[in-house]
Every structure is written in C-alpha cells, then in structure tokens.
C-alpha positions in Angstrom: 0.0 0.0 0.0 1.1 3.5 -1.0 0.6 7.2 -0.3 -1.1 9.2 -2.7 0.5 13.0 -3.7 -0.8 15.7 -5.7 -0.2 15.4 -9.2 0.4 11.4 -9.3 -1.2 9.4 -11.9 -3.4 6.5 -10.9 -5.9 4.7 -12.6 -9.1 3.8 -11.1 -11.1 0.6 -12.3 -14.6 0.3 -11.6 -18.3 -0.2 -12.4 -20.9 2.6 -13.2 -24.5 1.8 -13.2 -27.5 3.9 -14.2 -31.3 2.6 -13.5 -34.2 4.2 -12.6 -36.6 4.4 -9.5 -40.3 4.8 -8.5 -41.5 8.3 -7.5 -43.8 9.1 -4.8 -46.5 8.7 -7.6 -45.3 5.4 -8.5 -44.3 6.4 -12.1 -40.5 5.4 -13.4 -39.1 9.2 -14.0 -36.4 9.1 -10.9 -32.8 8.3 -12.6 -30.0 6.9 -10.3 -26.6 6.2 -10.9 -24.1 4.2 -8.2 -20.3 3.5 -8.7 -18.9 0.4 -7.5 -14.7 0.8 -7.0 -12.9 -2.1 -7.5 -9.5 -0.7 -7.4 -6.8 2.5 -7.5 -3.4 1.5 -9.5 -0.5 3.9 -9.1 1.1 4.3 -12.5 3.7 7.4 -12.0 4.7 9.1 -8.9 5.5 12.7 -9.1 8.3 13.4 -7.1 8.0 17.4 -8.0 8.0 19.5 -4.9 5.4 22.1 -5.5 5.8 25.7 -4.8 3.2 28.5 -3.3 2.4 29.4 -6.8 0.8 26.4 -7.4 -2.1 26.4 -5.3 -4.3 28.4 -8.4 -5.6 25.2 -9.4 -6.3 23.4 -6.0 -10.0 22.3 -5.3 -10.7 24.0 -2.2 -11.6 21.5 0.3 -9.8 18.4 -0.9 -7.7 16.8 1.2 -5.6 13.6 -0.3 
C-alpha cells in the first residue's frame, strides 16, 4: 500500500450503473446512478515539490 500526492497518476477501475426508481407517484421518471470501485493503480509518482504558486488550481476543500 502506497501514499497518494498531488499530481500522481493513478488509474481507477470500476463499475458505473445507471437505472431508474419509482417516485412518490409510482411512475419510473427518478434516474440513479451508483459507482462500485474495484481498485486504484498507481502508474507514475510525481516526485516534484510544489511551490506556493501552485495552489491556483487546487480544489478548495480536498484533502488527499
């Protein structure tokens, strides 16, 4: 098992399905989709120590 960093590349495998659900009027017009992960694969770690300056493109609120 590995540590994740900012800016590695991984690749994630797994399964995306979409069906549809009863409202409270029983008619079929609710859409759902769930996401089943079956795994994270570490392909390149960046070993690049970022500076200040690159915070611009940050997602506020994301830790890793």
């Amino acid at each position: 098992m590995t540590d994740l960093k900012k800016n590695d590349l991984v690749l994630i495998e797994g399964k995306v399905t979409k069906y549809c659900a009863k409202d409270e009027h029983n008619k079929w017009s609710l859409q759902r989709v769930q996401m089943e992960l079956a795994a994270i694969s570490l392909l390149h770690s960046n070993n690049y120590q970022h500076g200040p300056a690159s915070n611009a493109h940050d997602i506020m609120g994301l830790h890793i």
